[in-house]
Every structure is written in structure tokens, then in C-alpha cells.
C-alpha positions as CSV (number, residue, x, y, z in Angstrom):
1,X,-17.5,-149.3,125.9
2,X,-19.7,-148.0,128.5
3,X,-19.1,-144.3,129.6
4,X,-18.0,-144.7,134.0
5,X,-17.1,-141.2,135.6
6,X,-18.2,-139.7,139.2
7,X,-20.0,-136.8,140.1
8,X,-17.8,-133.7,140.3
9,X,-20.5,-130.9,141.3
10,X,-24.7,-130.7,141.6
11,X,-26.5,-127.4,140.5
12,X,-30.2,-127.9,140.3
13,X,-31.0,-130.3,137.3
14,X,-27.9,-130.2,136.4
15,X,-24.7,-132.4,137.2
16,X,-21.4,-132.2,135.9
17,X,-19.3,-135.9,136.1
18,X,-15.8,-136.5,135.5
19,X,-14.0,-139.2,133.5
20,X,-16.6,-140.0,131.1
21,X,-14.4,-140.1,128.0
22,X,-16.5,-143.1,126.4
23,X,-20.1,-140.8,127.2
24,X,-22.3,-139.6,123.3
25,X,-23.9,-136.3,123.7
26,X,-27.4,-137.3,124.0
27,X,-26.6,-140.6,125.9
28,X,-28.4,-141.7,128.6
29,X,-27.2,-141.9,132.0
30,X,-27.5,-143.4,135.1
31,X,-27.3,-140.6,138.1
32,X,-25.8,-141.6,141.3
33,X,-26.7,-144.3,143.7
34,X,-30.1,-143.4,143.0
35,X,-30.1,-144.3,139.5
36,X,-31.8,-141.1,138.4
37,X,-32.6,-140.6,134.8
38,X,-30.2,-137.9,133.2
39,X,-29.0,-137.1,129.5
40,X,-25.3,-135.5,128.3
41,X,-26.0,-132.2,127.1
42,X,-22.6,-130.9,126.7
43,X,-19.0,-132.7,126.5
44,X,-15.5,-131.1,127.1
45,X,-12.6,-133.7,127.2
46,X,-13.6,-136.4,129.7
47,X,-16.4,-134.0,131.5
48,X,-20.0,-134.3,130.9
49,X,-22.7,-131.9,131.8
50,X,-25.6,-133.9,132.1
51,X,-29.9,-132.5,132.7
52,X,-31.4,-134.7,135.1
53,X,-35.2,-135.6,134.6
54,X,-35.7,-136.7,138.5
55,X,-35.2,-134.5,142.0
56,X,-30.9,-134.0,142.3
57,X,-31.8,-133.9,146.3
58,X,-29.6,-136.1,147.7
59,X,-26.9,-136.6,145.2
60,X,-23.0,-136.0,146.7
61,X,-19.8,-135.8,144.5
62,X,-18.2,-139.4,144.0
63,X,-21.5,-141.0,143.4
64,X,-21.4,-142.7,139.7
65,X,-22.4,-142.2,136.8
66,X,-22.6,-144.7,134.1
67,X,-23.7,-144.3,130.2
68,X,-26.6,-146.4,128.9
69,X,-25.1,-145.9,125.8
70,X,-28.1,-145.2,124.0
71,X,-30.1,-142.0,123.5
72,X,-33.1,-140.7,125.7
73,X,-36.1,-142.1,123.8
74,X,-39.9,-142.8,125.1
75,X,-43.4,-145.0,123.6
76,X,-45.9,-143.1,121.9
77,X,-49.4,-144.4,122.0
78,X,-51.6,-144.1,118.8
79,X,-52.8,-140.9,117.7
């Protein structure tokens, strides 16, 4: 399943979201209406604490956040 919980509080880069019981640590996620680019860097219960990569600006409690269910990963060139 595909972790779904809301934004509780914004601090900076980071955002803590409530009800995502399904969320991995390490997952990425899908920040607010916005679809910002964030990652789970601590779970406790259904909350997740999660680093976003992109400017929080803009992001209000009750926007989503939904689990990509895979892990924060990028393309290397050669060398």
C-alpha cells in the first residue's frame, strides 16, 4: 500500500505528517499540493518526519502527503 497522511506542522526543511502508517524510512514522498520532493527520516507510530529537498514556503497543515514507496535514488553519469 501506498503511505497517505497530512501535514501536521512545517519547520524549515522539515515536515512532520500524520497517518502515514504504510510510509519505509527512507521512502520518498510527495510534499503537499506542491508536490515537493521529501524523504522519511524518522517514524514513530503513524507520524513521519520527513527532509524536504525543495523551498517548504508555502506549505499549510492538511496538505498531503503521499509515499512513492521507493527510496530517494538519482543517475550517475560515467566517471
Amino acid at each position: 500500500m501506498v503511505a497517505q497522511g497530512r501535514i501536521v506542522w512545517v519547520s524549515g526543511p522539515a515536515v512532520r505528517a500524520d497517518g502515514m502508517s504504510e510510509a519505509k524510512m527512507y521512502e520518498t514522498v510527495s510534499v503537499g499540493d506542491a508536490k515537493l520532493i521529501g524523504e522519511v527520516i524518522r517514524l514513530t507510530g503513524d507520524v513521519a518526519f520527513i527532509q524536504v529537498y525543495e523551498s517548504t514556503s508555502g506549505l499549510k497543515p492538511g496538505e498531503p502527503v503521499i509515499g512513492t514507496g521507493n527510496p530517494l535514488s538519482v543517475l550517475l553519469g560515467p566517471g
